[in-house]
C-alpha positions as a Markdown table, in Angstrom:
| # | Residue | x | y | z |
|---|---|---|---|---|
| 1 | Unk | 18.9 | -26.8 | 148.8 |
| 2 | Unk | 15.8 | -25.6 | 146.9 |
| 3 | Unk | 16.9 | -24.8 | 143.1 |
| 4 | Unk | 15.7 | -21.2 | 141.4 |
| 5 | Unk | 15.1 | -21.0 | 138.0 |
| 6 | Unk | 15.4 | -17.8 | 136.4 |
| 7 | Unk | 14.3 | -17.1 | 132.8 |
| 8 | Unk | 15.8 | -15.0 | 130.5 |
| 9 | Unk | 14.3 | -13.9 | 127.4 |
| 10 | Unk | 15.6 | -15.1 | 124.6 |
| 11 | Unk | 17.9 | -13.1 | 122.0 |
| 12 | Unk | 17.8 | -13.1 | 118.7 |
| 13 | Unk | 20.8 | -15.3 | 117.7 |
| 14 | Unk | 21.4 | -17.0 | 115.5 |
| 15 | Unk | 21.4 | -20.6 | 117.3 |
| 16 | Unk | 18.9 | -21.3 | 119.9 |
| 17 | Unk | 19.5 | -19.6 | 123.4 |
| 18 | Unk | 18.9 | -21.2 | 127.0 |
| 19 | Unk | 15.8 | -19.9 | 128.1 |
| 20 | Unk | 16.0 | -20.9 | 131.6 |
| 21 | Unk | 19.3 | -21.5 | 134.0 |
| 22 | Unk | 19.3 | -23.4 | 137.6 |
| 23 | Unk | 20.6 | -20.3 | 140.2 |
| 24 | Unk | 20.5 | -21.1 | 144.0 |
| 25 | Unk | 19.2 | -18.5 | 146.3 |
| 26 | Unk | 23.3 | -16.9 | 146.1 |
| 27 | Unk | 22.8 | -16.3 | 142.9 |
| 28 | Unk | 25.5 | -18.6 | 142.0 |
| 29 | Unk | 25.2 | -21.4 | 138.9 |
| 30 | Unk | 24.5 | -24.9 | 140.7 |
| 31 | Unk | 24.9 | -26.9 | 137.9 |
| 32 | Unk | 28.4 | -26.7 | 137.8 |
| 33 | Unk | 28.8 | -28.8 | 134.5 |
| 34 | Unk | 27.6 | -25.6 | 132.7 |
| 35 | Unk | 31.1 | -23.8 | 131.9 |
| 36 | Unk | 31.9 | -20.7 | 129.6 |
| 37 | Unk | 34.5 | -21.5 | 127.0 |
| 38 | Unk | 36.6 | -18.9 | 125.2 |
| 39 | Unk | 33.6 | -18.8 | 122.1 |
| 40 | Unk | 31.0 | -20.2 | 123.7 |
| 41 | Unk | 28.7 | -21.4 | 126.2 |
| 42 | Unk | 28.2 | -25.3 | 126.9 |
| 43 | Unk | 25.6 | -27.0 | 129.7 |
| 44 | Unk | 25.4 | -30.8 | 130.1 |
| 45 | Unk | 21.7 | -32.6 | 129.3 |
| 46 | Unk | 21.6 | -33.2 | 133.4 |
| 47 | Unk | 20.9 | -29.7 | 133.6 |
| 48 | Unk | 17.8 | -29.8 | 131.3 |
| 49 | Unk | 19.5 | -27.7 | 128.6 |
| 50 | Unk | 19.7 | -27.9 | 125.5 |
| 51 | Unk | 23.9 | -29.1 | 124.7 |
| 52 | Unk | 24.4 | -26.7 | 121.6 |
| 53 | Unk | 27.3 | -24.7 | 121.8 |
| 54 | Unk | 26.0 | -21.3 | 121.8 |
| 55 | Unk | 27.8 | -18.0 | 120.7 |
| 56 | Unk | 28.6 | -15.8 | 123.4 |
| 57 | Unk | 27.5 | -12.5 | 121.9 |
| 58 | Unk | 30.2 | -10.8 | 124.3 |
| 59 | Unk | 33.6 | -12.3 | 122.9 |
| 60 | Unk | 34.9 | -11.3 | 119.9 |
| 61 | Unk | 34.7 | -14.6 | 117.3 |
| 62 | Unk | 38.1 | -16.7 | 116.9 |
| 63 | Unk | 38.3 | -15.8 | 113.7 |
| 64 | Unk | 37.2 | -11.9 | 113.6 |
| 65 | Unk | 40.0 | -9.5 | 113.3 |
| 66 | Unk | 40.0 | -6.3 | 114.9 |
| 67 | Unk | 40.2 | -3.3 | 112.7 |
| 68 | Unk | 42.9 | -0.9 | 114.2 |
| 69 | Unk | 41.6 | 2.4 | 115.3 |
| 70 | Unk | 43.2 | 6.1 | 115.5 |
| 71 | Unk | 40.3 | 7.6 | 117.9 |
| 72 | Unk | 41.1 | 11.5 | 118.3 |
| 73 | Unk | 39.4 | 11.2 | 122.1 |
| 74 | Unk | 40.3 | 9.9 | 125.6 |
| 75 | Unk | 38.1 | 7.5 | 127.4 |
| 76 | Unk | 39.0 | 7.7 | 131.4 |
| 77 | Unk | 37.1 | 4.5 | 131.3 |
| 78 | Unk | 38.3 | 2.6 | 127.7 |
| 79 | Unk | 36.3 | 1.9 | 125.0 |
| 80 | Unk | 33.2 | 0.6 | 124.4 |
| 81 | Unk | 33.1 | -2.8 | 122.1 |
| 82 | Unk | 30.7 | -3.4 | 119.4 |
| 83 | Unk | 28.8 | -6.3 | 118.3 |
| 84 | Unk | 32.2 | -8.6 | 117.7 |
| 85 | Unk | 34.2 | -7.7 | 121.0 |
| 86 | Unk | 36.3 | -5.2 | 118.9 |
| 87 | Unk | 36.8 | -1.7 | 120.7 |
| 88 | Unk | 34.7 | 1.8 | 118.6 |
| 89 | Unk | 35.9 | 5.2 | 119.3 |
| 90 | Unk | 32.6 | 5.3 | 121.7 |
| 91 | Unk | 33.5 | 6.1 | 125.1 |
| 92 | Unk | 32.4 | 3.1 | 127.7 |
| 93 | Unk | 29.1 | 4.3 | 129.8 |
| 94 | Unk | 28.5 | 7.8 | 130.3 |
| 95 | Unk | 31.9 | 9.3 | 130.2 |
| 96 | Unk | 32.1 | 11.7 | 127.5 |
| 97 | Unk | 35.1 | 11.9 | 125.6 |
| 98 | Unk | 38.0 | 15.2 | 125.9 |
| 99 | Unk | 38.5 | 16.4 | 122.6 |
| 100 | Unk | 42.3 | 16.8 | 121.8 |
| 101 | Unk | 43.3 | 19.8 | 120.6 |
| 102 | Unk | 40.6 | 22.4 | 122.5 |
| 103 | Unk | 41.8 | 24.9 | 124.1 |
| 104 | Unk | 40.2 | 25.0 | 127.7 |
| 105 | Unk | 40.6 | 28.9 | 127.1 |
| 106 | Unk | 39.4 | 29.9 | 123.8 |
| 107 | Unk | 35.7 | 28.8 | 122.7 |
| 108 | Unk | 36.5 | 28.8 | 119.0 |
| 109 | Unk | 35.9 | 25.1 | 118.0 |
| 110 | Unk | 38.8 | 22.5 | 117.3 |
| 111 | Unk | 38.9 | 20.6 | 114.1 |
| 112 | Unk | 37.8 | 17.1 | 116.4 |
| 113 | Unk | 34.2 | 19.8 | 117.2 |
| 114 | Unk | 34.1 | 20.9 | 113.8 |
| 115 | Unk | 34.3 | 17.3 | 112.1 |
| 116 | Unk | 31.6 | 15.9 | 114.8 |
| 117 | Unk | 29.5 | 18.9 | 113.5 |
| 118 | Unk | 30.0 | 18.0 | 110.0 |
| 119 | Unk | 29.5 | 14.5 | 110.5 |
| 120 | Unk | 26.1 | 15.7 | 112.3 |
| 121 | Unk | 25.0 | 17.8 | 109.2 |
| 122 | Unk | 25.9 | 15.1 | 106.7 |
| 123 | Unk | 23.0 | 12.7 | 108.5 |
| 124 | Unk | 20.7 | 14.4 | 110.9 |
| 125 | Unk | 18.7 | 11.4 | 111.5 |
| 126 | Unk | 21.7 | 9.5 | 112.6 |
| 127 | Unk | 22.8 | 12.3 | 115.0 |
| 128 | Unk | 22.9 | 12.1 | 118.5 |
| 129 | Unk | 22.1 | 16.1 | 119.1 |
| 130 | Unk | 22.7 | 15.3 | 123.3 |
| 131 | Unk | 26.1 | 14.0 | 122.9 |
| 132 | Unk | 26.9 | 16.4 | 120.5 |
| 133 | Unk | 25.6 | 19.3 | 121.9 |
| 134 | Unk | 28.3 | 18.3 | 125.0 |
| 135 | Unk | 31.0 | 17.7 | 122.7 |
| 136 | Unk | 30.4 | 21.5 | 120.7 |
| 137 | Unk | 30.0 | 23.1 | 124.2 |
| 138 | Unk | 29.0 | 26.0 | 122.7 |
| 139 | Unk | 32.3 | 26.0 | 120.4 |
| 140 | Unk | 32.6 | 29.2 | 117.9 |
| 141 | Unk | 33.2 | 28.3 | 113.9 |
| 142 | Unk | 35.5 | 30.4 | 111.7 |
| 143 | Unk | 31.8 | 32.3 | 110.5 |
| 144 | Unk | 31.8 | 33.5 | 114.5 |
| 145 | Unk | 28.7 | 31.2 | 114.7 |
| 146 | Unk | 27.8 | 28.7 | 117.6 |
| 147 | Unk | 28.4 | 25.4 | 116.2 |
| 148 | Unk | 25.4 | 23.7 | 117.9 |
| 149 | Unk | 23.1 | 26.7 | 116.9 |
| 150 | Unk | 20.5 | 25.8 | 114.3 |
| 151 | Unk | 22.0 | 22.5 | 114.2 |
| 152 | Unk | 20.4 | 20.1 | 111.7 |
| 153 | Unk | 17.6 | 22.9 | 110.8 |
| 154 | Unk | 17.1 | 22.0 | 107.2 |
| 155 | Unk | 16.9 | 26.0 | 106.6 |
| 156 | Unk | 20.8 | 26.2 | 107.4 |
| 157 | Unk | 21.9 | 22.9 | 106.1 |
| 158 | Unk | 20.7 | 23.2 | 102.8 |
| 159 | Unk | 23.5 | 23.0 | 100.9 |
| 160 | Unk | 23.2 | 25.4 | 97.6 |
| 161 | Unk | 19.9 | 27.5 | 99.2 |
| 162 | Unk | 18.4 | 30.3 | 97.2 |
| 163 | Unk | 17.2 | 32.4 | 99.5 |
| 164 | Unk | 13.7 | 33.6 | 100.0 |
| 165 | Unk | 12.6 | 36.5 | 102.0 |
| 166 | Unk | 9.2 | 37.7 | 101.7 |
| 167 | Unk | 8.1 | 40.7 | 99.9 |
| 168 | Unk | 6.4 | 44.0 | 100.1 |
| 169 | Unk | 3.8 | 43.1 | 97.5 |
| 170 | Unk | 0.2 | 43.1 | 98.4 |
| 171 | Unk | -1.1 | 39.3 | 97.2 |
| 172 | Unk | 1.9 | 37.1 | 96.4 |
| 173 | Unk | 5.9 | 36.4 | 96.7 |
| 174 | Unk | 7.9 | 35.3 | 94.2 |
| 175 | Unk | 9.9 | 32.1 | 95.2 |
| 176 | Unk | 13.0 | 30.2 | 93.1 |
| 177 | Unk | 13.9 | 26.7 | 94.2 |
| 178 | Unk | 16.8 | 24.6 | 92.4 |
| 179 | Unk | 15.3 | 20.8 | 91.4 |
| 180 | Unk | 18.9 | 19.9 | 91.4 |
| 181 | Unk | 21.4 | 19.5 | 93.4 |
| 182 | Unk | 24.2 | 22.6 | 93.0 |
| 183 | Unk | 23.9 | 22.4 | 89.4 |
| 184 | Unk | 24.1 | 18.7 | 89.3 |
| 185 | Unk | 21.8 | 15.4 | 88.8 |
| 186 | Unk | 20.0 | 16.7 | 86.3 |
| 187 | Unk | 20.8 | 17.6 | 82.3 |
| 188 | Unk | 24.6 | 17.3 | 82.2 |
| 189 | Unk | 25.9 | 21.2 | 82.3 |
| 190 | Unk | 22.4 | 22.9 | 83.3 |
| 191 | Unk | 20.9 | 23.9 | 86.3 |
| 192 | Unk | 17.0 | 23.4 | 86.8 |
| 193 | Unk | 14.6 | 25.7 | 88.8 |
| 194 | Unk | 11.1 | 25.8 | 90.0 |
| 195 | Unk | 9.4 | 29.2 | 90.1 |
| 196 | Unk | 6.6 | 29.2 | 92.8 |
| 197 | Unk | 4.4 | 32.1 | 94.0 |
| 198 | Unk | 4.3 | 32.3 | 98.2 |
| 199 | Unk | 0.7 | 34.0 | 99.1 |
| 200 | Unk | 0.9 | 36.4 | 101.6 |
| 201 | Unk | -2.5 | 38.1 | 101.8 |
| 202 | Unk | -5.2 | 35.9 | 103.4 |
| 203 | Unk | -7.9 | 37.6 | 101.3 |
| 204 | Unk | -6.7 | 35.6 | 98.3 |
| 205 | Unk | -8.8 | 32.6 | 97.2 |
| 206 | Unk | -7.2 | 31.2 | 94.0 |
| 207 | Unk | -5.0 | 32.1 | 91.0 |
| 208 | Unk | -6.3 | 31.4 | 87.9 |
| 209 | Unk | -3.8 | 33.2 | 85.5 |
| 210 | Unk | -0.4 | 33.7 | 84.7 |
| 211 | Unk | -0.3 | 36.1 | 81.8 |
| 212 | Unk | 1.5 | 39.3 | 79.2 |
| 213 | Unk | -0.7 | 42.3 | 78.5 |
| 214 | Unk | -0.8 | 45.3 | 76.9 |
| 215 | Unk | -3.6 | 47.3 | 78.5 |
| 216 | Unk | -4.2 | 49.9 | 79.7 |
| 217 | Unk | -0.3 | 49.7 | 79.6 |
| 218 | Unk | 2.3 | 47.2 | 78.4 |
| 219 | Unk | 2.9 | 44.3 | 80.6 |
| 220 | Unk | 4.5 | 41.8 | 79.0 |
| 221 | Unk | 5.2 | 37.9 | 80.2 |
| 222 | Unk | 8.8 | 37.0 | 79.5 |
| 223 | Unk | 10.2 | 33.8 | 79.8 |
| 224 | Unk | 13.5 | 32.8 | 78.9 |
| 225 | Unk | 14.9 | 30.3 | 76.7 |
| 226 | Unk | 15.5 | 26.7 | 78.2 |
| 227 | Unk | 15.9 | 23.2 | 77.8 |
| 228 | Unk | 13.1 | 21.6 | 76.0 |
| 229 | Unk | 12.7 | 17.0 | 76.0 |
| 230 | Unk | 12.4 | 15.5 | 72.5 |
| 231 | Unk | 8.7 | 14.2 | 71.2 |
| 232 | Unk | 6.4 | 12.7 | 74.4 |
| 233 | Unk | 8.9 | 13.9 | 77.0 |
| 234 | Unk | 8.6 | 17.4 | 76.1 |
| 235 | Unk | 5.4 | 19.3 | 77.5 |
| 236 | Unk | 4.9 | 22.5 | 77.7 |
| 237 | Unk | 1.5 | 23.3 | 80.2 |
| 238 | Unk | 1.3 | 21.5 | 83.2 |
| 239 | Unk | 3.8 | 19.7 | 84.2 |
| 240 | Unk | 4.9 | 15.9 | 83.4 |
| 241 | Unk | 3.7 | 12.6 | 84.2 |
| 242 | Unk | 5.9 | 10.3 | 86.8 |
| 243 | Unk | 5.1 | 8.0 | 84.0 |
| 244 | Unk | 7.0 | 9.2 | 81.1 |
| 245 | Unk | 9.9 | 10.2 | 83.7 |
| 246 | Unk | 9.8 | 6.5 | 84.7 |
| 247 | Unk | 10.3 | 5.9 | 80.6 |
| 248 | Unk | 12.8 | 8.5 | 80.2 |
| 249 | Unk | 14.4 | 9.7 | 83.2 |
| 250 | Unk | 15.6 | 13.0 | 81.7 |
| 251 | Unk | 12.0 | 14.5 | 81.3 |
| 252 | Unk | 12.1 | 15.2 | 84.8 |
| 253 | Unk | 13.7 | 18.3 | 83.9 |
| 254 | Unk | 12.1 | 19.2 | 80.6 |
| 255 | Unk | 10.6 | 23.1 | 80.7 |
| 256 | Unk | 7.4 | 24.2 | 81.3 |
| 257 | Unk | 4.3 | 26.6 | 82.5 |
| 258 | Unk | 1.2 | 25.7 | 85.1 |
| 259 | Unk | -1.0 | 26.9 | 87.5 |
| 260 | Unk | -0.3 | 24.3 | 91.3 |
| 261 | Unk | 0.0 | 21.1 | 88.6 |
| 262 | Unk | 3.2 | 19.3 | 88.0 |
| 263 | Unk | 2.2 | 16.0 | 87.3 |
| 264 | Unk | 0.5 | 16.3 | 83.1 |
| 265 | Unk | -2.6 | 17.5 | 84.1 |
| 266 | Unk | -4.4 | 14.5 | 83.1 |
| 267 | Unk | -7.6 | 15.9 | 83.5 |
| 268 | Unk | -7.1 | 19.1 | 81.4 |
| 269 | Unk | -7.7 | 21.8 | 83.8 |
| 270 | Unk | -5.3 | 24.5 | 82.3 |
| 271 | Unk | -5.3 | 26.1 | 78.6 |
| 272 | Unk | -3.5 | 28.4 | 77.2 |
| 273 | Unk | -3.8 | 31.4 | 74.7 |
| 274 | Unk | -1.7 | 33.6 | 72.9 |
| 275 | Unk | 1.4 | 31.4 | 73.5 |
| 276 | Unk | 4.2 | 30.1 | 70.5 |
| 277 | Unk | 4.9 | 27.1 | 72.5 |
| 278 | Unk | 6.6 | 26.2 | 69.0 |
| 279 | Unk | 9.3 | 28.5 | 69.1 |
| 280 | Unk | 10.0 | 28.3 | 72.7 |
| 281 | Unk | 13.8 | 26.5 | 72.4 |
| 282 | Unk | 17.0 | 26.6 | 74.0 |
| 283 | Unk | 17.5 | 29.3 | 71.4 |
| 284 | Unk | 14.5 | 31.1 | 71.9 |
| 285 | Unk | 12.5 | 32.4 | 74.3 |
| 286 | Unk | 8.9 | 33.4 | 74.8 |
| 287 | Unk | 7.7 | 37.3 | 74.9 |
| 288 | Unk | 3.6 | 37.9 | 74.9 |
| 289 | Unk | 1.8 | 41.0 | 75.6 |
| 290 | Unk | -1.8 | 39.4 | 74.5 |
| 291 | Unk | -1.3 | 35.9 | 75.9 |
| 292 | Unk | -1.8 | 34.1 | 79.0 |
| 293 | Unk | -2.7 | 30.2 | 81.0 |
| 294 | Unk | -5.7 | 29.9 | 82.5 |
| 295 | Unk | -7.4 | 27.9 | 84.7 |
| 296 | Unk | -10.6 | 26.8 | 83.0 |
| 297 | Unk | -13.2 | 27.2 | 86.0 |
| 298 | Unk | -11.5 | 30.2 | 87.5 |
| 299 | Unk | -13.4 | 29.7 | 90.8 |
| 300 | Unk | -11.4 | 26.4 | 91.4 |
| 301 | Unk | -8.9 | 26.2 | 93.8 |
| 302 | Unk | -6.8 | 23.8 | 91.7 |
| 303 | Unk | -4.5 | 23.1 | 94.3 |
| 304 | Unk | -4.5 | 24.0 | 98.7 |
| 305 | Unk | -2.1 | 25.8 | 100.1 |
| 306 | Unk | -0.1 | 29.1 | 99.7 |
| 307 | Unk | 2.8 | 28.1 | 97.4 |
| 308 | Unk | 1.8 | 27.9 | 94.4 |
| 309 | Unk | 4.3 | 26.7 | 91.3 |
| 310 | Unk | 4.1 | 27.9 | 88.3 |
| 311 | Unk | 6.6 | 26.8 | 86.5 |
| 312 | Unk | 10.0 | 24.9 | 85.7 |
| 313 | Unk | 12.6 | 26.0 | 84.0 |
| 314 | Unk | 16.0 | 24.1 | 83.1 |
| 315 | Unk | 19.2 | 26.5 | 81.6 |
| 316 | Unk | 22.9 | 26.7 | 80.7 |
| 317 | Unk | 24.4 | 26.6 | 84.6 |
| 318 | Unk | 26.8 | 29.6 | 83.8 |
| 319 | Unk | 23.4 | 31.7 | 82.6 |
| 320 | Unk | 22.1 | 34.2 | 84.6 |
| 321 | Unk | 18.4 | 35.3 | 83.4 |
| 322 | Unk | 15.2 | 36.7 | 84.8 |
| 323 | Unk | 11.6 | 35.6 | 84.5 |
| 324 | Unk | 8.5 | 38.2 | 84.5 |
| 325 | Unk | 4.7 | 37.4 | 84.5 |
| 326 | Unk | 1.6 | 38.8 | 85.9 |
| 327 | Unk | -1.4 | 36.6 | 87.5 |
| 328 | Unk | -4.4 | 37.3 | 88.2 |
| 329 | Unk | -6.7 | 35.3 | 90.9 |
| 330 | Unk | -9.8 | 35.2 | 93.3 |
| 331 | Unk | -10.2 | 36.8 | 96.3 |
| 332 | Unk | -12.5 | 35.0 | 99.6 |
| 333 | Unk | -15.4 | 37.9 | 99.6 |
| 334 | Unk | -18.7 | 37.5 | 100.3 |
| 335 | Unk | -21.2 | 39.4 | 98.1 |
| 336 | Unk | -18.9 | 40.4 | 95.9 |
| 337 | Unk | -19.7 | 39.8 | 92.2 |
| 338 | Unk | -17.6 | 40.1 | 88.8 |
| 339 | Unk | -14.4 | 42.5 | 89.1 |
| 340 | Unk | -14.8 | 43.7 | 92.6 |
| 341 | Unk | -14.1 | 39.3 | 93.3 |
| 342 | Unk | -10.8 | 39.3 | 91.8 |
| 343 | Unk | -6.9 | 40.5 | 92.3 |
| 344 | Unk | -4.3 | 40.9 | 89.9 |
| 345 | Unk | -0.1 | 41.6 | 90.1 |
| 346 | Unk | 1.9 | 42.7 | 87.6 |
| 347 | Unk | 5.5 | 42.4 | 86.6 |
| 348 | Unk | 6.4 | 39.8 | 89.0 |
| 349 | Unk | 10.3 | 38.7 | 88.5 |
| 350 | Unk | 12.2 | 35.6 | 89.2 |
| 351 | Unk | 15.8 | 35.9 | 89.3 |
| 352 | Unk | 17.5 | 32.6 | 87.9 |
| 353 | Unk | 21.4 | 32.4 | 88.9 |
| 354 | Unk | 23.5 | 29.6 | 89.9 |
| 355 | Unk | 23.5 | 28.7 | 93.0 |
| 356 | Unk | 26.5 | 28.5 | 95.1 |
| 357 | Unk | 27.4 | 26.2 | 98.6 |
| 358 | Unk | 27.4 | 28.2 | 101.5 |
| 359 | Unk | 28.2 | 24.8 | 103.9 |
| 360 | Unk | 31.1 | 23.5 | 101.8 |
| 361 | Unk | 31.3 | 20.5 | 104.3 |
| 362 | Unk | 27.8 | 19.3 | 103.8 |
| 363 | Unk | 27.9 | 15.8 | 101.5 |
| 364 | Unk | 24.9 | 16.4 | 99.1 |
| 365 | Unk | 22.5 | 13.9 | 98.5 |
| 366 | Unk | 23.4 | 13.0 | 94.9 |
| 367 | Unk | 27.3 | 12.6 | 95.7 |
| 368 | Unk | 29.3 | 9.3 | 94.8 |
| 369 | Unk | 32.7 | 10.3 | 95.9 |
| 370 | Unk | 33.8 | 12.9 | 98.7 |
| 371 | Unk | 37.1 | 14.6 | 99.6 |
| 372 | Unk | 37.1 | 15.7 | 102.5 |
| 373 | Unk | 39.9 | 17.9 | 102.3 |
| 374 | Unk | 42.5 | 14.9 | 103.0 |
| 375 | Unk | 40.7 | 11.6 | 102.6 |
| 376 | Unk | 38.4 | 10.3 | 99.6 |
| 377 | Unk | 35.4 | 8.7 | 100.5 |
| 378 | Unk | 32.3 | 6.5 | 99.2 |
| 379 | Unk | 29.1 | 8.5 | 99.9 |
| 380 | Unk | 25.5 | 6.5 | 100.1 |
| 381 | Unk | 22.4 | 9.1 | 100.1 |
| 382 | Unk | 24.6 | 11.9 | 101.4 |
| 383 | Unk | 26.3 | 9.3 | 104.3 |
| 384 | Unk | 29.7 | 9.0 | 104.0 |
| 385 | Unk | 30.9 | 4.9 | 103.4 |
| 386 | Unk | 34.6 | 3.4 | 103.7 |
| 387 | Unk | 37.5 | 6.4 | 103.2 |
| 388 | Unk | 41.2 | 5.9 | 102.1 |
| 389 | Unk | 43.3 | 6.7 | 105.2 |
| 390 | Unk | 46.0 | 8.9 | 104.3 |
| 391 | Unk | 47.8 | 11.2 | 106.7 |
| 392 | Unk | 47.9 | 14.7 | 105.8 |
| 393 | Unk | 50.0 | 17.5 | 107.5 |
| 394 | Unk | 47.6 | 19.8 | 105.3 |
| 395 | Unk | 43.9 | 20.2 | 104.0 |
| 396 | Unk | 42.8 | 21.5 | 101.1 |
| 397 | Unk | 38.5 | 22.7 | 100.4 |
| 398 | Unk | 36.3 | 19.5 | 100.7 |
| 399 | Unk | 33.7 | 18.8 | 97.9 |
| 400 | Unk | 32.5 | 16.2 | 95.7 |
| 401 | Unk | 34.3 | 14.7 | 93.2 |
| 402 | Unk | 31.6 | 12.5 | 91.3 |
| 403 | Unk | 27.7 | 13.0 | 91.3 |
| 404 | Unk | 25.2 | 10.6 | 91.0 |
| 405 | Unk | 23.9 | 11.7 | 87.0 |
| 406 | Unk | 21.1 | 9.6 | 87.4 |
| 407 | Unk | 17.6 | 11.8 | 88.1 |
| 408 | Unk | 16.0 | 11.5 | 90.8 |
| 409 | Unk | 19.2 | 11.3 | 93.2 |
């Protein structure tokens, strides 16, 4: 009888793997020295194989112990086994799981649907949207939402948003964005903010000026008081340098002014006039009706795009405040010399308030410790880790209990 060798490729194990086995035309092992143990596979040298016992990636190791499991789904079909033999709460192939507890009847979802929604929030990029779209079969939450709509659109999982709608005003928006996270990972007790402007005309060119004036009419800048870093780590135009933050990680969320820079302008591109900087505490605001920063070429587009920061502010949490400037910019127009080339807006206003979580159940980024609303668990960049299994007949809010108070998390 003619032998067939067929080659397999070879696995990454950790011991090295047969690469090629004698098979008759049957498809049957005709070297029947080679024999499957209960650990591990063993051929003899007649067989031109190498005789090193080698792990059978498909039973579970003599000495691994199987976790036990309380899966809330039914498998018509078992379980399927990970990487040690031991069973997951996966179901085996392509038969999707029932989830205990729906009603076949009503579409609003069941706390199995709302957990595999939650657990889909906490880590899009670990989230199987196909299975889970199947799972939420177009389940309805307690907000009379579909489950699976907008699911894992960064605009709805956000989880303290400050919402931005566009505005009525002819050149630019006015746009707050928190730097932390729900009031934490920055200054212990403060919350801190970045105040951007959103253009919305595409006539505009740059924006050279942020500014208070008094004529023909008063128009004052007012910025409120706020959080202010000791000696090199406290700037006040511009911005500040990833290399002082990497010295002192709390000048991350020092306050300051610019024009599109956040990182020191090192090359000196903005100036100001008219401005105490001095005074400018955590006391003390700043008010100026004859004082403004400037770009110094105003015909430079200092950064692209249409968002354009101009600021950073870091105050007391519990403070609710409001910021007011005026800017002044260049406008794309051909032929057009002096004032006919630029554009200017007056009293623009930032509100500044605490933000609040509108998804409760989404871990943040910058959380150590999560309760789910029963269980406590470790969290890892916003993925939940190990959990304390306690049965509850009851569930109270989930949030975190400890943040991470280093910067930058």
């Amino acid at each position: 009888m003619n032998t067939i060798f067929l080659l397999f490729a070879t696995i990454n194990l950790t011991q090295t793997l047969i690469e090629a086995q004698p098979i008759d035309a049957d498809g049957l092992l005709s070297c029947v020295g080679c024999h499957i143990k209960q650990d591990s596979i063993h051929c003899p040298a007649e067989c031109d194989m190498i005789d090193t016992p080698i792990i059978n990636p498909f039973l579970t190791p003599k000495n691994h112990i199987c976790p036990s499991l309380m899966c809330e789904i039914e498998c018509g079909d078992g379980f399927s086994k990970d990487k040690n033999g031991c069973d997951t709460c996966i179901c085996e192939e392509t038969n999707y799981p029932r989830i205990l507890g729906s009603d076949p009847v009503s579409v609003r979802c069941s706390m199995v649907q709302l957990a595999i929604m939650n657990q889909c929030i906490s880590d899009c990029h670990l989230c199987d949207m196909i299975n889970t779209q199947i799972i939420l079969d177009h389940c309805i939450t307690e907000e009379g939402l579909e489950a699976s709509t907008n699911l894992c659109d960064p605009e709805t999982t956000e989880v303290c948003p400050i919402p931005y709608t566009t505005c009525n005003s002819q050149y630019v928006c006015p746009k707050v964005t928190e730097v932390t996270q729900c009031s934490h990972g920055g200054i212990s007790g403060y919350t801190t903010y970045q105040l951007s402007l959103v253009i919305n005309n595409q006539n505009v060119r740059n924006i050279y000026a942020i500014y208070g004036d008094d004529q023909p009419t008063v128009h004052p800048m007012n910025i409120p008081p706020a959080f202010q870093g000791s000696s090199i780590f406290n700037t006040n135009l511009g911005g500040i340098s990833n290399e002082l933050i990497a010295i002192n990680s709390d000048a991350r969320f020092d306050s300051w002014l610019t024009i599109g820079l956040t990182n020191g302008d090192p090359q000196d591109k903005l100036a100001a006039v008219g401005i105490d900087f001095q005074s400018w505490t955590e006391s003390t605001g700043i008010h100026t009706t004859n004082g403004a920063i400037y770009v110094m070429n105003p015909e430079e587009v200092i950064v692209p795009g249409n968002e354009i920061i101009v600021g950073q502010l870091t105050i007391p949490s519990h403070v609710t405040t409001e910021v007011v400037m005026n800017v002044q910019g260049k406008l794309h127009c051909k032929g057009c010399v002096g004032i006919n080339n630029s554009w200017k807006q007056e009293e623009i206003s930032f509100l500044l308030e605490q933000p609040t979580p509108i998804h409760p159940n989404v871990v943040p980024m910058n959380c150590l410790s999560w309760y789910d609303g029963c269980n406590t668990c470790s969290v890892r960049n916003g993925q939940l880790g190990s959990c304390t299994r306690t049965m509850c007949f009851t569930e109270d809010a989930p949030r975190c209990l400890l943040y991470d108070s280093t910067p930058g998390h």
